[in-house]
N, C-alpha and C positions, 0 to 999 in steps of 0.2 A: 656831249661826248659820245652820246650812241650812235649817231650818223659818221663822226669821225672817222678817219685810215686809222690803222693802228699806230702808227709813226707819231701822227697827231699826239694821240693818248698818253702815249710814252711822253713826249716832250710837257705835258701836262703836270706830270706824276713826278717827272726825273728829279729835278733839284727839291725833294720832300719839302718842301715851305707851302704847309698848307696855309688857306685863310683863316677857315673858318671849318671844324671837326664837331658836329654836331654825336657821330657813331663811330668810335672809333674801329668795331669790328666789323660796317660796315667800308669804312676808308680803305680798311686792309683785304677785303677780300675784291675790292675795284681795283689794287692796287694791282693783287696777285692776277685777276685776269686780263688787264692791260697791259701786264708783263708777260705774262703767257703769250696772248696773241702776237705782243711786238717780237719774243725771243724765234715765236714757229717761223714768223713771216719773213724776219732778216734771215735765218736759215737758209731759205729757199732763194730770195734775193742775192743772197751774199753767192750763194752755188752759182744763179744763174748769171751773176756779172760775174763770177772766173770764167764761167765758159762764154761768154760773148768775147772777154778779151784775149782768151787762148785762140780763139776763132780768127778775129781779128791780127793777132800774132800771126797765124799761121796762114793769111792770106797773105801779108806782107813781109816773109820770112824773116821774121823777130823772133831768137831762141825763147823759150819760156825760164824767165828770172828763178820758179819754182825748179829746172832741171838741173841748175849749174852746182 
């Protein structure tokens, strides 16, 4: 999991069904910064595919669904 995207980790982590919990206060603090990193990075992700497809709108004079 250290080489993973964050996308990866998340998908990991998501459905909580661990195997095997040797620490539990360890589980929890991989859990919190494998959620951290996936919440920063869809942030930014999720920003920049609104503006690729306002972009793309607005080459093709498509009103934006968001002004109506």
């Amino acid at each position: 999991m250290n080489d993973a995207a964050p996308v990866i980790n998340f998908e990991v982590i998501r459905p909580n069904v661990p195997l095997f919990v040797r620490n539990e206060d360890l589980k929890l603090d991989v859990e919190q910064y494998v959620m951290s990193r996936y919440l920063d990075r869809k942030y930014h992700e999720d920003f920049l595919n609104r503006e690729l497809l306002k972009r793309i709108r607005e080459k093709r004079g498509i009103q934006d669904v968001s002004s109506r």
